[in-house]
N, C-alpha and C positions, 0 to 999 in steps of 0.2 A: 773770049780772047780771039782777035780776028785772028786769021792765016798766018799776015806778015809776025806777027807778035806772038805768034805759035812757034813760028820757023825762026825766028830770032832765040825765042829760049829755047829751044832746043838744041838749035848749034854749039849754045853757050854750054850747057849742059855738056854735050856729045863734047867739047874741045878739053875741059875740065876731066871730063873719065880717060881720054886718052891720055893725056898728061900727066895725069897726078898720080901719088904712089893711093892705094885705095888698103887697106884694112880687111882683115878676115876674124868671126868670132873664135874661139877654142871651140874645139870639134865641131869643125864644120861640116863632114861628111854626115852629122847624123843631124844637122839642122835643117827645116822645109825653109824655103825663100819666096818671097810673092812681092810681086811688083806692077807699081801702076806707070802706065807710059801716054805722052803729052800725046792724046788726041782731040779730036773738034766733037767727041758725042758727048752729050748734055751729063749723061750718067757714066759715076765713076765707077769702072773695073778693073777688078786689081787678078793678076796673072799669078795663081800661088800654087802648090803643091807641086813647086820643084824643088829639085837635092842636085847638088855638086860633091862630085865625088872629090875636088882637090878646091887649092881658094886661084890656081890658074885655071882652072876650068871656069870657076863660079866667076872671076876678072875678066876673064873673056866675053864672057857673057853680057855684063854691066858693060864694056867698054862698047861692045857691037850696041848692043838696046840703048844705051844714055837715057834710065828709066826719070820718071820724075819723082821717085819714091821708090825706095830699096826700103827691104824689111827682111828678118831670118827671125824663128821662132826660138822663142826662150826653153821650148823644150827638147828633150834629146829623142830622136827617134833610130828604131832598128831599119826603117824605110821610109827617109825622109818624101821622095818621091812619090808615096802611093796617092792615088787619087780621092781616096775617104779618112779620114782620121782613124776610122777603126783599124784600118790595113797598117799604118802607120808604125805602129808595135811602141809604144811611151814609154819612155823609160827614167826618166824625170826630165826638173826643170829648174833653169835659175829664178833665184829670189828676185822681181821685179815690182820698183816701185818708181812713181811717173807723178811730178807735180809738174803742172799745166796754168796757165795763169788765169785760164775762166775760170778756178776755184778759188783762186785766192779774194777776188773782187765781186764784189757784189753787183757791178755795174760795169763794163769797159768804157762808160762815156767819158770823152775826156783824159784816156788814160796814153800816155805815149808810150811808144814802144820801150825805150828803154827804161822807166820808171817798171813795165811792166815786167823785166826779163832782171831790174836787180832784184824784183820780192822776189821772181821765182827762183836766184840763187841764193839769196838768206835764206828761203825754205828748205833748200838742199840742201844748205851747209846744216840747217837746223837738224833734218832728219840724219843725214849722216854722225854728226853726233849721238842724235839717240841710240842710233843703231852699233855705235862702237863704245860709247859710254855707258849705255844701260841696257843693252843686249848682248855685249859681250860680244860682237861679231869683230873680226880682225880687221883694221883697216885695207892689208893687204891681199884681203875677199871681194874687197870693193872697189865697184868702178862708178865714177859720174859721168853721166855724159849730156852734153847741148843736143837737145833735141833737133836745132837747125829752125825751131817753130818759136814755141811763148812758155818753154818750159826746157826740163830736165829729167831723163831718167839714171836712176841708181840701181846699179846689178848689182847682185850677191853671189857669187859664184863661189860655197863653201860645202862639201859633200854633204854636210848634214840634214842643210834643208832641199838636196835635189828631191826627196821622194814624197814631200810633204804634199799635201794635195789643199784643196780648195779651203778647206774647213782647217787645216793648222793655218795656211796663209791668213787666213781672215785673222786668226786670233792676234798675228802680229800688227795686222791694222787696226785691230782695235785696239791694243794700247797706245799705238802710235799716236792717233786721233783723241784717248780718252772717250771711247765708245764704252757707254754701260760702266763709266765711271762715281764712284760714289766717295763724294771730296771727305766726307764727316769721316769715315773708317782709313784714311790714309794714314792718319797721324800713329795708326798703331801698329807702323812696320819700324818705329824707332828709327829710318834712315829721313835724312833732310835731302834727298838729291831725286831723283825722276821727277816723276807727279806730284808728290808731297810736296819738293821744293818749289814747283808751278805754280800749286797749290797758294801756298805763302806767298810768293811774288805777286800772283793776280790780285788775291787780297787789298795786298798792301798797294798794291797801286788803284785799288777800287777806293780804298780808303782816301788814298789824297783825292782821287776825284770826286767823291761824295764828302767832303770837306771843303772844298776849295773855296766854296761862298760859307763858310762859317758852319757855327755848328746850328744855328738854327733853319740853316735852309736844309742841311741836311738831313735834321728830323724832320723835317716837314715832307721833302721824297720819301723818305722809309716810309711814314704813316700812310701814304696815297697807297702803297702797294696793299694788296691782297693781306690779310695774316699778322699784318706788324702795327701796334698799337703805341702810342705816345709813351708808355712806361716802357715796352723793349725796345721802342726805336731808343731810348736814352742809356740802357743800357749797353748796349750791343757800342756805341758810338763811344760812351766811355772806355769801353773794352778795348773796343779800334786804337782810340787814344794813347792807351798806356801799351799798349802791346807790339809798336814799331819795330822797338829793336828785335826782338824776338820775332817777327814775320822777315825781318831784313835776315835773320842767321836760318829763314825755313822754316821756326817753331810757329804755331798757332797754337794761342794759349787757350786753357779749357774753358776761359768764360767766355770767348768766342767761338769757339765749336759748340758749346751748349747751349747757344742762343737761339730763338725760336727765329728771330728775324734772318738769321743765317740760312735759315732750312728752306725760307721764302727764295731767297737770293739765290740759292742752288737748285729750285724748284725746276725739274726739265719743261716745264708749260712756261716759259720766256723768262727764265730767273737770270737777270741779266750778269753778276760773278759768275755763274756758270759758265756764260758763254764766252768771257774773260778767261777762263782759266783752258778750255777746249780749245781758242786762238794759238794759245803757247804748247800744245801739241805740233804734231804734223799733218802739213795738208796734202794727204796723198790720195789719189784717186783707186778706191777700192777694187773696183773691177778688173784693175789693170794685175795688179797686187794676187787676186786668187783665181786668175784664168791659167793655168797650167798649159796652154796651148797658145798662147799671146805670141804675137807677130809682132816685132818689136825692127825701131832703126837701126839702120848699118852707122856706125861708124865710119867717117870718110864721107859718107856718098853725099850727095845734096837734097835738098827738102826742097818740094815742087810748089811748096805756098812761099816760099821765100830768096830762094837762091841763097841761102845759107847752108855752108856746112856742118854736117851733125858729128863732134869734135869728141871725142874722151876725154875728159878731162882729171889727172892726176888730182889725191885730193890734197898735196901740197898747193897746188898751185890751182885750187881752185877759187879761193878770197880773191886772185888778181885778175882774174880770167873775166875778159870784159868780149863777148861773143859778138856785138856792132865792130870788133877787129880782129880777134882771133879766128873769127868762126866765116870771116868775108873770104872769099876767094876771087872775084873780077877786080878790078883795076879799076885806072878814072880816065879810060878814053873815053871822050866824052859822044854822048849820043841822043838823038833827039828823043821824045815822046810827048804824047796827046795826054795828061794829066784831066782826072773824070771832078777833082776839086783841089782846092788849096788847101794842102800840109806841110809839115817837117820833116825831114828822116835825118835821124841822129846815124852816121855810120861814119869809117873810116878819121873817127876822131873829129870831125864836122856835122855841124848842124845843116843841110840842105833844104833849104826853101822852096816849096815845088807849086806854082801856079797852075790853078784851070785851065787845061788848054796847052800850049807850044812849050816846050822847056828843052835847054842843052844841061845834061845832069853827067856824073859820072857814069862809066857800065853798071858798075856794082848795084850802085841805087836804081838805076832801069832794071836791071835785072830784076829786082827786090820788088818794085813798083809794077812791075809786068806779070810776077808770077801770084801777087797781092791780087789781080786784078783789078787794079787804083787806075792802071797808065795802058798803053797802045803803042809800041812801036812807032819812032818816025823814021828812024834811017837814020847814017852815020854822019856826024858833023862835015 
């Protein structure tokens, strides 16, 4: 980032904190704070093991700095201040889980920004369900929030799991994910809803796609695999057959769970149902999930790769919550930049077309384009 395009989003920044109303987490006196601020050295550092004893102390602070990344940890500390974690004094920690969009894709080639930011809100909507339908957690424990980046994190803030530690958090990512899940023993909790009914749905929808060209090409894929021979690829397919409705109400009948070809398809060495049934999980990133000590985004502040706001978002209103405008905070005076190729940015409800080289764009999209490191500052129209 040259100078002038350093000193452009900064100001933008700096104008934005003085302005706006800015957000604090609950107990914030016992939370540590760490921040990275826009400067010209190659390697990033980030300024952490500070405590604000009020959230006008901790405002004050963000509004003088105009950091380009605000962060306060998920956990509660007796000194949030100290300069070592051990000094710190732990005293728990909110439930934090984080879907990001380099896990959802296997590839980012080709992928647009907002194709990329709706999966990672079905993913959230996905996981908050589980977490209120099949964990019993209260909706009103739970907060969403726009990461301001290619994702969303979800807090929990319910006493029961503050004292949980690394090793109970994980166990709730592993059901989230279907980690060390075994599809053949579900059917014998008598309910049709979590994993079981995943269970069923992935099936059934494996079934029309190993159907769809007949039923002889579909014996002809079972038999290539590993394990599945001409007489149970025929069975297993008859079984598929009659068994629709019952995979459509969650049941898997027992000629299809007994089947040998089954046990191939759920095989964890590339049994391809398997990994049908693990997609309709949740895609959370684990680490984030059982670090007890995670430094997590402010709410309100803005995100330094994108000039987005990082938003809360209620979970009524999170189906309509479209972050390319709720989550924009600059305006469309328009302003030049040196564009490094040609792309699109979908924001403020337009599509903007950005050439190689000279462009007069909105602020918002310079800003977004600036802090991407895509664009260059030219100066104001």
């Amino acid at each position: 980032m040259k100078p002038a395009t350093l000193e452009f989003v900064r100001q933008r920044f700096r104008s934005y904190y003085r302005d706006s109303y800015l957000a604090a987490p609950p107990s914030l006196p016992q939370r540590e704070w760490g921040f990275i601020f826009f400067d010209q050295k190659p390697e990033v550092r980030m300024r952490r093991h500070l405590g604000f004893g009020s959230r006008e102390e901790c405002h004050e602070y963000i509004r003088s700095m105009a950091p380009a990344h605000a962060y306060y940890s998920t956990a509660y500390y007796a000194n949030p201040g100290a300069g070592t974690m051990g000094e710190k004094g732990w005293s728990g920690a909110d439930l934090i889980f984080d879907i990001d969009a380099d896990h959802l894709f296997t590839s980012m080639k080709g992928i647009t920004y907002d194709v990329m930011l709706g999966r990672a809100k079905d993913e959230t909507e996905k996981l908050v369900a589980m977490l209120t339908d099949e964990l019993g957690f209260s909706p009103k424990m739970i907060t969403a929030v726009f990461s301001g980046g290619r994702g969303y994190h979800v807090h929990v803030r319910d006493h029961r799991v503050l004292a949980w530690g690394s090793g109970e958090r994980r166990e709730i990512v592993d059901y989230l994910c279907g980690t060390g899940m075994e599809p053949q023993l579900l059917f014998d909790t008598g309910d049709n809803g979590g994993w079981q009914g995943r269970f069923a749905g992935a099936l059934r929808e494996y079934a029309r796609t190993l159907l769809a060209d007949g039923r002889g090409g579909a014996e002809k894929k079972l038999c290539a695999m590993d394990g599945i021979g001409k007489k149970y690829a025929g069975r297993f397919l008859s079984a598929l057959e009659a068994a629709d409705e019952d995979l459509k109400a969650g049941k898997v009948p027992r000629a299809v769970l007994s089947s040998p070809a089954l046990r191939t398809l759920l095989s964890p060495e590339g049994g391809e149902l398997l990994q049908r049934i693990k997609e309709r999980g949740a895609a959370v990133d684990e680490p984030v999930t059982t670090d007890i000590k995670r430094l997590i985004r402010m709410p309100t502040s803005l995100h330094g790769g994108s000039g987005l706001r990082v938003v809360e978002v209620p979970l009524r209103d999170l189906a309509s919550f479209n972050p390319l405008e709720d989550a924009v905070v600059f305006g469309d005076r328009e302003v030049r930049v040196d564009a490094a190729f040609d792309l699109s940015v979908p924001m403020l409800g337009n599509v903007h077309p950005i050439r190689k080289g000279q462009n007069l764009i909105p602020e918002a999209v310079a800003v977004y384009l600036c802090c991407r490191g895509i664009a260059e500052y030219g100066g104001s129209a």
